[in-house]
C-alpha positions in Angstrom: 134.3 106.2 111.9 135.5 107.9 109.0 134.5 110.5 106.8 133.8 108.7 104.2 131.9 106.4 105.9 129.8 108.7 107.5 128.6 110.2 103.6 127.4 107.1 102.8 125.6 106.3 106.1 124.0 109.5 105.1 123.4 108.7 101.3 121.9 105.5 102.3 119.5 106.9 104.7 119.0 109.8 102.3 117.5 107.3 99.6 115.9 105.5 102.1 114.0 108.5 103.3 112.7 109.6 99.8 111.6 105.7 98.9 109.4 106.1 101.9 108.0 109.4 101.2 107.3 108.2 97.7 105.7 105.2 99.3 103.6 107.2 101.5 102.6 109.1 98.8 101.5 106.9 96.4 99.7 104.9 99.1 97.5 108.1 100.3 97.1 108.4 96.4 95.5 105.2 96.7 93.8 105.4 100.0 92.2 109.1 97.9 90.6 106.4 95.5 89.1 104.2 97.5 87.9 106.6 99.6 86.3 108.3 96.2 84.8 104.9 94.9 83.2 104.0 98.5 81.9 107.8 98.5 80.4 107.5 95.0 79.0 103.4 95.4 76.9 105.0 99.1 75.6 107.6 97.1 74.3 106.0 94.3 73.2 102.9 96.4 71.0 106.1 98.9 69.7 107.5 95.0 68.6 103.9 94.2 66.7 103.8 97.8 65.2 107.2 97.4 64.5 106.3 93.9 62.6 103.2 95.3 60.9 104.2 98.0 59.6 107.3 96.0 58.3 104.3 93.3 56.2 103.1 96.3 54.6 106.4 96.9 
């Protein structure tokens, strides 16, 4: 194998590489917002059944 061929074996796994970072990056980005949205939807579903059982009192 040449030189040459070699660089852009290396190029091509290069770019490769950084797509999947970016991928794994954005997609723990998104995994942060669900994660946030489920966190926020429990709390104020437990406030509502404090809320109501507190009504009951």
């Amino acid at each position: 194998m040449e030189q040459e061929e070699i660089d852009k074996r290396v190029k091509a796994v290069e770019e490769a590489y950084k797509d999947f970072l970016h991928r794994i990056e954005e997609s723990s980005k998104e995994e942060e917002k669900i994660i946030a949205e489920f966190e926020r939807v429990l709390t104020k579903a437990r406030m509502e059944e404090i809320k109501n059982s507190l009504d009951t009192l």
